[in-house]
PDB file of N, CA, C and O in Angstrom:
ATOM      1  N   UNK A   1      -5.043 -21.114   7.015  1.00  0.00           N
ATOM      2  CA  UNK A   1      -6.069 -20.118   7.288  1.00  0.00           C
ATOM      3  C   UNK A   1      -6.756 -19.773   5.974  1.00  0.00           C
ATOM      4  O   UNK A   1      -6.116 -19.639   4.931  1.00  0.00           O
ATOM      5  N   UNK A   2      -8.545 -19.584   6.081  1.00  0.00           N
ATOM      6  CA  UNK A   2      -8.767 -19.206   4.804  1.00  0.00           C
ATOM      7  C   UNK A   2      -8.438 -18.309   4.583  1.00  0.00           C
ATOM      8  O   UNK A   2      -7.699 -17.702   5.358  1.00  0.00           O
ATOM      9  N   UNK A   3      -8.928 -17.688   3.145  1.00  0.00           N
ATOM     10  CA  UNK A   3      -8.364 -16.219   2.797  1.00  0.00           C
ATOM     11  C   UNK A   3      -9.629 -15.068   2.954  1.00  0.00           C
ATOM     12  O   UNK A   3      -9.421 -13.867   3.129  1.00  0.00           O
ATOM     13  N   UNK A   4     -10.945 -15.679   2.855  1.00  0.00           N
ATOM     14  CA  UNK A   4     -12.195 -14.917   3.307  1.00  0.00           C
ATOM     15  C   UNK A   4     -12.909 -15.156   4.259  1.00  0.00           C
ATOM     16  O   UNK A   4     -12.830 -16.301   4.705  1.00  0.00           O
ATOM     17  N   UNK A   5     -13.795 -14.261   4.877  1.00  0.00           N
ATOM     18  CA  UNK A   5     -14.005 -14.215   5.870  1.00  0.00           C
ATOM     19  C   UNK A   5     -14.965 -15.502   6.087  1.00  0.00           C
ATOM     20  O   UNK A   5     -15.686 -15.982   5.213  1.00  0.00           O
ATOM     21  N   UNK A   6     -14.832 -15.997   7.490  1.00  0.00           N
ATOM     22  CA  UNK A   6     -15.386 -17.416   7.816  1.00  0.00           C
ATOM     23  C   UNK A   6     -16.495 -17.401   7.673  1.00  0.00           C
ATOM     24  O   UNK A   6     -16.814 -16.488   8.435  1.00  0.00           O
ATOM     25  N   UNK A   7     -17.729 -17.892   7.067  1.00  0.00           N
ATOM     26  CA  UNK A   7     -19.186 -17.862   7.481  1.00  0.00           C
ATOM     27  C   UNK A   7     -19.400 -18.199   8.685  1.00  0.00           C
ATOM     28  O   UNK A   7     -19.148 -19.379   8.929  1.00  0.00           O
ATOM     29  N   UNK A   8     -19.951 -17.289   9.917  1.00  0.00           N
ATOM     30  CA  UNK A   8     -20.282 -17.390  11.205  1.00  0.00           C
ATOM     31  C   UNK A   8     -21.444 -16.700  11.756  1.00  0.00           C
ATOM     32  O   UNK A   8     -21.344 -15.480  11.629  1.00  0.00           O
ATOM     33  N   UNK A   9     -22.340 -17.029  12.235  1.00  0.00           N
ATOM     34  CA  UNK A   9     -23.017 -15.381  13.218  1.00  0.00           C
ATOM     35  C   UNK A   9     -22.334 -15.436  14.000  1.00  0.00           C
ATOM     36  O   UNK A   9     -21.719 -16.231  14.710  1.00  0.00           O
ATOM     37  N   UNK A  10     -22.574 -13.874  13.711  1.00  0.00           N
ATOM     38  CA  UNK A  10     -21.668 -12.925  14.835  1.00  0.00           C
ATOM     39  C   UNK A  10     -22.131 -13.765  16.384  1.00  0.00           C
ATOM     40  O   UNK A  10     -21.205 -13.866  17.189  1.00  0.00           O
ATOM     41  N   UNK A  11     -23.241 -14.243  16.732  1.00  0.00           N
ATOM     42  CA  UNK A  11     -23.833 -14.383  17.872  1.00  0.00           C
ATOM     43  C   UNK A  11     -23.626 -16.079  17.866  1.00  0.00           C
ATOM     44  O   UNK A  11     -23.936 -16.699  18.884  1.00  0.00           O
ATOM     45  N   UNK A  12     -23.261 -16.568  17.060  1.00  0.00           N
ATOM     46  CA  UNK A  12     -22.842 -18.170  17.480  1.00  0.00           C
ATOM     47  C   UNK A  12     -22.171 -18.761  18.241  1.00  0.00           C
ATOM     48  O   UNK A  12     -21.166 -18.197  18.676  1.00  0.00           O
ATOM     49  N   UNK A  13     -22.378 -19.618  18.512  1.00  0.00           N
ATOM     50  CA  UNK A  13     -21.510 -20.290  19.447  1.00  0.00           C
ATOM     51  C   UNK A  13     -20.634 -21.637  18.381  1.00  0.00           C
ATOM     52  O   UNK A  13     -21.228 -22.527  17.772  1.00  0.00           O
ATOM     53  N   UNK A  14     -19.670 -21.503  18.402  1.00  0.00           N
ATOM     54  CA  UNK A  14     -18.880 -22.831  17.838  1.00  0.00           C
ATOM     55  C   UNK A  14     -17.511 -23.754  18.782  1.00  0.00           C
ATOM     56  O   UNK A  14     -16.525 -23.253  19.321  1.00  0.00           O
ATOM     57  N   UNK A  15     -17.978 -25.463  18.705  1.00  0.00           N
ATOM     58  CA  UNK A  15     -16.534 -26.163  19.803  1.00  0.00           C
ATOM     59  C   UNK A  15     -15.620 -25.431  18.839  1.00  0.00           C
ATOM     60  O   UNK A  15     -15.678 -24.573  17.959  1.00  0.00           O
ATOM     61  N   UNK A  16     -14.374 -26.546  19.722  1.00  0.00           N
ATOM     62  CA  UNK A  16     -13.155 -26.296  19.032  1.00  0.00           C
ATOM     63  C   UNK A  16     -12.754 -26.477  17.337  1.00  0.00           C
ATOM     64  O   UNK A  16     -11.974 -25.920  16.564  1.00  0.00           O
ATOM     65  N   UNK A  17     -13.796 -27.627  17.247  1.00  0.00           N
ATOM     66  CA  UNK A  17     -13.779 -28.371  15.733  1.00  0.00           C
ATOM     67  C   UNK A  17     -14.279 -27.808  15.551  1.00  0.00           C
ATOM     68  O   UNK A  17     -13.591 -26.799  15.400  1.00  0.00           O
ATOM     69  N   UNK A  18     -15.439 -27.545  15.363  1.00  0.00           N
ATOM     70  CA  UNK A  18     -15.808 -26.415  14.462  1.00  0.00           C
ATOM     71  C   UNK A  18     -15.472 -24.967  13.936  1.00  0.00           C
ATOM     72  O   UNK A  18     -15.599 -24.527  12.793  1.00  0.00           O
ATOM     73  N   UNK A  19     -15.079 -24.438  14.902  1.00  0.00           N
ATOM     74  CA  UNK A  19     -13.652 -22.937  14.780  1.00  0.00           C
ATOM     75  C   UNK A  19     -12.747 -23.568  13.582  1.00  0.00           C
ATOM     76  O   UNK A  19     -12.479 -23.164  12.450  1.00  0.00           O
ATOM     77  N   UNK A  20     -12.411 -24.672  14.281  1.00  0.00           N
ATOM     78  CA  UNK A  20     -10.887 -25.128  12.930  1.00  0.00           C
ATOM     79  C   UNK A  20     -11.122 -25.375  11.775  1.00  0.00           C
ATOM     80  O   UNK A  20     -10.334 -25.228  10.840  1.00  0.00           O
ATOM     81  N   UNK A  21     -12.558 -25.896  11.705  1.00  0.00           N
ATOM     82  CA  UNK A  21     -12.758 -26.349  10.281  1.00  0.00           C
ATOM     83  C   UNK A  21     -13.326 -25.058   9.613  1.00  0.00           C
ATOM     84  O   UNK A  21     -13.399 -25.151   8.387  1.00  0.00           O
ATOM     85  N   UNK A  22     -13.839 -23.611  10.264  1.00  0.00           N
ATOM     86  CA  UNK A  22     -14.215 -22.892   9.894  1.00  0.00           C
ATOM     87  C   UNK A  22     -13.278 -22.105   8.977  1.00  0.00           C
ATOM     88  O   UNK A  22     -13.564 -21.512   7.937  1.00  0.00           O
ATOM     89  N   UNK A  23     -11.703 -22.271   9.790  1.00  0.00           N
ATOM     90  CA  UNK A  23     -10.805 -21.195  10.054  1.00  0.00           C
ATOM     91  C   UNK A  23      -9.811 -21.825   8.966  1.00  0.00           C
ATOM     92  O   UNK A  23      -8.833 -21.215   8.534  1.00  0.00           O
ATOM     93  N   UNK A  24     -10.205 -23.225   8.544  1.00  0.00           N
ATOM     94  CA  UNK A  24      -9.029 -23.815   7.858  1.00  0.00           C
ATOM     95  C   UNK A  24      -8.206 -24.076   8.637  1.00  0.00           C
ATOM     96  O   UNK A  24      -7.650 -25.041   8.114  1.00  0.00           O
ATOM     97  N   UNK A  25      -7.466 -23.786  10.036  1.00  0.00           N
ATOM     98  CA  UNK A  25      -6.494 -24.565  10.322  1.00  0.00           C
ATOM     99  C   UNK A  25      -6.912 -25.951  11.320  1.00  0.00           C
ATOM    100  O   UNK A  25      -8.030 -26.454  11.432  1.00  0.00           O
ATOM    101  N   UNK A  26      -5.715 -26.347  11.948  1.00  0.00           N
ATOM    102  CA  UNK A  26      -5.861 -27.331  12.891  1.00  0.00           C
ATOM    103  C   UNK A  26      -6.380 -27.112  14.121  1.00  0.00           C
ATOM    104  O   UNK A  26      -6.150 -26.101  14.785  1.00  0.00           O
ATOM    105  N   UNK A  27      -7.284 -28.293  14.559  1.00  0.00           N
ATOM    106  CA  UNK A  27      -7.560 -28.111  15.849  1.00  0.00           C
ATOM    107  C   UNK A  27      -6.593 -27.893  17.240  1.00  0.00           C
ATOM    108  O   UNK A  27      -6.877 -27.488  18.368  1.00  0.00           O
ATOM    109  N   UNK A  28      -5.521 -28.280  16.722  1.00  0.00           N
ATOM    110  CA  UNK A  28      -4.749 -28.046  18.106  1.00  0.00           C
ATOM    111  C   UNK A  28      -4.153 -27.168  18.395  1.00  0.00           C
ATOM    112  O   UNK A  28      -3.731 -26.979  19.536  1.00  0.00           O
ATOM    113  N   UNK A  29      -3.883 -26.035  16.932  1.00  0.00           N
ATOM    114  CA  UNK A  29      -3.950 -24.976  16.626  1.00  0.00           C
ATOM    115  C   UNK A  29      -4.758 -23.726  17.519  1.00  0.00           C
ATOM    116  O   UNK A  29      -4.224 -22.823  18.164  1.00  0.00           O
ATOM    117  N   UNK A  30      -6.447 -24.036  17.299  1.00  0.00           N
ATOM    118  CA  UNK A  30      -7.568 -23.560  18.216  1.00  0.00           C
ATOM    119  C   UNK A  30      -7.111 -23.856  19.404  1.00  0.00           C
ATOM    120  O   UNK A  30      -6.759 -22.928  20.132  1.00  0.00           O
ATOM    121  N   UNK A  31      -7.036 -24.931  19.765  1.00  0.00           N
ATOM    122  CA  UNK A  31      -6.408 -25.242  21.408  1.00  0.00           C
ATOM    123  C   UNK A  31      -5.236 -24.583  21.536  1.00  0.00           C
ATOM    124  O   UNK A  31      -5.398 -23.796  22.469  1.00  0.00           O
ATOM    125  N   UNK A  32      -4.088 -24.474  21.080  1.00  0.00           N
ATOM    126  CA  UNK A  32      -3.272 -23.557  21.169  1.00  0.00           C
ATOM    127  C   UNK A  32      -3.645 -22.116  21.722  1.00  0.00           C
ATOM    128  O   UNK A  32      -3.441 -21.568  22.805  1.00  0.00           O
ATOM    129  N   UNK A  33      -4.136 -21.807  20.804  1.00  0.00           N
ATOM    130  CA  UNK A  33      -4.627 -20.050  20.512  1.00  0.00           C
ATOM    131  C   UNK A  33      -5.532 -20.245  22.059  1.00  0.00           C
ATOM    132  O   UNK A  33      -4.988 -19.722  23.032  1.00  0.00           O
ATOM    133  N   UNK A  34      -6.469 -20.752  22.231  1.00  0.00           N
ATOM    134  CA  UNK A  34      -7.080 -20.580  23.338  1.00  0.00           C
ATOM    135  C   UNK A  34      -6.325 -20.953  24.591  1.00  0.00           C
ATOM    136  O   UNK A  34      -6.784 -20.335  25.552  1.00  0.00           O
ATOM    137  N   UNK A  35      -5.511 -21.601  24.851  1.00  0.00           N
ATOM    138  CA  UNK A  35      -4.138 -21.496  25.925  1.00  0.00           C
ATOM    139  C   UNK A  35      -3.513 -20.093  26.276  1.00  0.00           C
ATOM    140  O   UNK A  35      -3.549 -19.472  27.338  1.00  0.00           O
ATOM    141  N   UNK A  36      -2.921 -19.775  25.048  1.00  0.00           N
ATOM    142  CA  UNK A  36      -2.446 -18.330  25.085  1.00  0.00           C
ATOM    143  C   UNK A  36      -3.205 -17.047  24.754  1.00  0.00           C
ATOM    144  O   UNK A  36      -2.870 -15.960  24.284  1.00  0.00           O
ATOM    145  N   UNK A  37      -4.395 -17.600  25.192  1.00  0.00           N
ATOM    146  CA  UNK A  37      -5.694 -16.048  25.257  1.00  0.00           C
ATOM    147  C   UNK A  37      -5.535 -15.349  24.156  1.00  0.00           C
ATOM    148  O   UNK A  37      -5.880 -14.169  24.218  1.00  0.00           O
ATOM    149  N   UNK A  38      -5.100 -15.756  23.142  1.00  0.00           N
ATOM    150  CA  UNK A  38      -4.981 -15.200  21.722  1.00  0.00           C
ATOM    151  C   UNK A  38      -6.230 -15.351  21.368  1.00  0.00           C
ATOM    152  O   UNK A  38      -6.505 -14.752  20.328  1.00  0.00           O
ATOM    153  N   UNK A  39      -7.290 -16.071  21.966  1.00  0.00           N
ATOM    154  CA  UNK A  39      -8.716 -16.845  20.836  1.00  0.00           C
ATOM    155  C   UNK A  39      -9.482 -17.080  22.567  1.00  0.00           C
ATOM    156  O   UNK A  39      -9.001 -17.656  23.542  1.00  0.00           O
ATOM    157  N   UNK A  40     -10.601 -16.488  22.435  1.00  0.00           N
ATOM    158  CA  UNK A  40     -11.624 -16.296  24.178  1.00  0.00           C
ATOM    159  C   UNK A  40     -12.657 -17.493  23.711  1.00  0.00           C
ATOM    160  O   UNK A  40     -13.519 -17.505  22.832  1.00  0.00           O
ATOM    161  N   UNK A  41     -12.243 -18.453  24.611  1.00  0.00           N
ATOM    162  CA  UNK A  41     -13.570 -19.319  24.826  1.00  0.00           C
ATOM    163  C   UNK A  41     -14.258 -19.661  25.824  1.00  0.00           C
ATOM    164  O   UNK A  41     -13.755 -19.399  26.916  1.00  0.00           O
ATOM    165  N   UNK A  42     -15.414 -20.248  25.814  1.00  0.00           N
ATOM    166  CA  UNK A  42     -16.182 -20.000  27.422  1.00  0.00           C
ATOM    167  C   UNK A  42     -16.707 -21.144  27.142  1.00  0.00           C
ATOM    168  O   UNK A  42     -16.967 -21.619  26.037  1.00  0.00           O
ATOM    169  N   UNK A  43     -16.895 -21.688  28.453  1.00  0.00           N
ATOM    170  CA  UNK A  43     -17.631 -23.041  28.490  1.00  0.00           C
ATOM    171  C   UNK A  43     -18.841 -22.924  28.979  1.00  0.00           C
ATOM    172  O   UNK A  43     -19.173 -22.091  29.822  1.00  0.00           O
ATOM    173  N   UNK A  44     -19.425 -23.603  28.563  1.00  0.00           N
ATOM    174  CA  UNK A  44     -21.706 -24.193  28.406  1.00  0.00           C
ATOM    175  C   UNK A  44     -21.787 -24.550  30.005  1.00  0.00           C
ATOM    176  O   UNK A  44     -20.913 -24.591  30.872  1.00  0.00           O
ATOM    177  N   UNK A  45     -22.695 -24.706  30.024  1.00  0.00           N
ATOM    178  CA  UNK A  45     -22.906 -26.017  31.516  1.00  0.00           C
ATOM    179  C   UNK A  45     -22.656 -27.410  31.219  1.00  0.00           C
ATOM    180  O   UNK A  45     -22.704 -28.278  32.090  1.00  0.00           O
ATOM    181  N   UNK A  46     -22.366 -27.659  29.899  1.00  0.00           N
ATOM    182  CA  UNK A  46     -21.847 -29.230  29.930  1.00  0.00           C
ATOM    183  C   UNK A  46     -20.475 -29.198  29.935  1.00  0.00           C
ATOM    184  O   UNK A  46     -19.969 -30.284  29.650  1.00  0.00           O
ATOM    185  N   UNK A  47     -19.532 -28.096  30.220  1.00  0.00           N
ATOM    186  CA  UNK A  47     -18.241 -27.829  30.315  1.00  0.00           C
ATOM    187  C   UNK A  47     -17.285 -27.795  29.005  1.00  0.00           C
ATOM    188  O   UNK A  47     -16.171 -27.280  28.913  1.00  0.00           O
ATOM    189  N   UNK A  48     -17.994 -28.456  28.063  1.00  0.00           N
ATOM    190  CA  UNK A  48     -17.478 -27.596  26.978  1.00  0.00           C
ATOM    191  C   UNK A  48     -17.336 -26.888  26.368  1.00  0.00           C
ATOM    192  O   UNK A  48     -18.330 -26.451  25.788  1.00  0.00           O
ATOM    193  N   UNK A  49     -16.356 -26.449  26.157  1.00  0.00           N
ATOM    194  CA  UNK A  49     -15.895 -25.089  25.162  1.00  0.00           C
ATOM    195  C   UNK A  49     -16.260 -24.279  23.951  1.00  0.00           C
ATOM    196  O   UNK A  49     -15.900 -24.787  22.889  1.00  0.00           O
ATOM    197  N   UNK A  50     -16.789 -23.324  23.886  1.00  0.00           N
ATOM    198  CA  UNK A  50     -17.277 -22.648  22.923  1.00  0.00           C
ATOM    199  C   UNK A  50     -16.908 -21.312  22.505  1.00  0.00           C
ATOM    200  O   UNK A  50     -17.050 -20.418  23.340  1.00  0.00           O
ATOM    201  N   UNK A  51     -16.375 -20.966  21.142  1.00  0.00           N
ATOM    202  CA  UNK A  51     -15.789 -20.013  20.829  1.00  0.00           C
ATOM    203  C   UNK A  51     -17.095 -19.312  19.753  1.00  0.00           C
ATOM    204  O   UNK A  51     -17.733 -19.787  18.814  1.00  0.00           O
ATOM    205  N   UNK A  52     -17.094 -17.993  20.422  1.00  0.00           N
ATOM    206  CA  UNK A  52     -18.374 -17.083  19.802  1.00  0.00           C
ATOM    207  C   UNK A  52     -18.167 -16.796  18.088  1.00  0.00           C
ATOM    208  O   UNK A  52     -17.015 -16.787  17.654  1.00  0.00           O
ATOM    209  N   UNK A  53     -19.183 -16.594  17.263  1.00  0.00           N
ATOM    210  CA  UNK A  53     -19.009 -16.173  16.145  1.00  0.00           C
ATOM    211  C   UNK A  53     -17.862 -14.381  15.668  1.00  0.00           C
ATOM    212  O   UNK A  53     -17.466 -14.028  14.557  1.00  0.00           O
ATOM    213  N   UNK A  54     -17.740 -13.923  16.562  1.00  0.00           N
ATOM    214  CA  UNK A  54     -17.744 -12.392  16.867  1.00  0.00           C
ATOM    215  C   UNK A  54     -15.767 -13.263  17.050  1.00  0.00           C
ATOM    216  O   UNK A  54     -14.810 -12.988  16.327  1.00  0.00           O
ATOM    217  N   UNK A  55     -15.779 -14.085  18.009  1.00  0.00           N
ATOM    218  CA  UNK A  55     -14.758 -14.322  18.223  1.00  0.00           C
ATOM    219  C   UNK A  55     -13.448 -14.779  17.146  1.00  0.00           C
ATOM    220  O   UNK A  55     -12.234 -14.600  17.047  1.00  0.00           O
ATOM    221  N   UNK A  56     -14.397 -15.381  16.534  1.00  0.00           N
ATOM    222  CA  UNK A  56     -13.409 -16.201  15.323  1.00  0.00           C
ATOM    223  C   UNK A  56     -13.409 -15.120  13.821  1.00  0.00           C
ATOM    224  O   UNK A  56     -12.634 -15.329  12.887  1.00  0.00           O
ATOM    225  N   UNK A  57     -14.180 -14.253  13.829  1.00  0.00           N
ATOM    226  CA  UNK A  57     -14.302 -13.249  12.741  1.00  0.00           C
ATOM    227  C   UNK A  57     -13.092 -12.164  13.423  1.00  0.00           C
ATOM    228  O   UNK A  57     -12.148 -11.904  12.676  1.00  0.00           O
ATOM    229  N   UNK A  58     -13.096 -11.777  14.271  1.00  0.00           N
ATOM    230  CA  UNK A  58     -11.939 -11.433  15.077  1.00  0.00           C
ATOM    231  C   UNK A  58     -10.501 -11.608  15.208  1.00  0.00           C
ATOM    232  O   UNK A  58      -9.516 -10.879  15.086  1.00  0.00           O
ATOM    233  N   UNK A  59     -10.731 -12.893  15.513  1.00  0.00           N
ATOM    234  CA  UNK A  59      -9.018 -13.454  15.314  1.00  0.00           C
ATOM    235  C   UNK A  59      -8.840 -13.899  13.687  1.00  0.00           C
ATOM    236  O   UNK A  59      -7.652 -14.186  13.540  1.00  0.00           O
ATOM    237  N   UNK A  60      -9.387 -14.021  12.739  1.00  0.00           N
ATOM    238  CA  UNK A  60      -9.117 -14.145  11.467  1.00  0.00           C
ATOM    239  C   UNK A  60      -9.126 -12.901  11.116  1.00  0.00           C
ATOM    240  O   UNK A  60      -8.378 -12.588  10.190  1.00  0.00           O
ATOM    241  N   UNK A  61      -9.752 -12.120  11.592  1.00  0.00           N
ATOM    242  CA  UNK A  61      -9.422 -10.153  10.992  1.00  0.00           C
ATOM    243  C   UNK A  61      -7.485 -10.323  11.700  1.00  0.00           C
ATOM    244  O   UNK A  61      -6.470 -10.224  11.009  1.00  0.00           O
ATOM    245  N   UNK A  62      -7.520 -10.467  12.527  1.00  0.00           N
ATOM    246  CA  UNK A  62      -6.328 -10.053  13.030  1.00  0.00           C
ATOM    247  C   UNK A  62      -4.962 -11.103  12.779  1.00  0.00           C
ATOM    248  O   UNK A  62      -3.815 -10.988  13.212  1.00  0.00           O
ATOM    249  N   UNK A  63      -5.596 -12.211  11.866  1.00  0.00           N
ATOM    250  CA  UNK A  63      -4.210 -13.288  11.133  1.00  0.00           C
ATOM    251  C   UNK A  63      -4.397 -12.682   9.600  1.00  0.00           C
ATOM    252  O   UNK A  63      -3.681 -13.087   8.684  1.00  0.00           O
TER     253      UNK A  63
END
């Protein structure tokens, strides 16, 4: 995990890879966290997954 806060807008949308590479850790990590509703992601109309800027400033306030 980094140690400062991730560069994100608050209003972004980021996949899974991108959260992880934001966040410093692993992607399966993100997939993890989003299994156990620790980390809220919502999917597009192309069904993939997207974790909000607001979201990942969030769960790195709270690791």
């Amino acid at each position: 995990m980094i140690e400062t806060q991730p560069k994100v807008a608050r209003d972004g949308k980021y996949t899974i890879s991108e959260t992880a590479r934001r966040l410093g850790i692993a992607r399966s990590t993100v997939q993890n966290k989003v299994k156990e509703m620790k980390m809220i992601a919502r999917p597009a109309k192309s069904g993939r997954l997207y974790i909000s800027g607001t979201e990942i400033i969030k769960y790195w306030q709270l690791n």
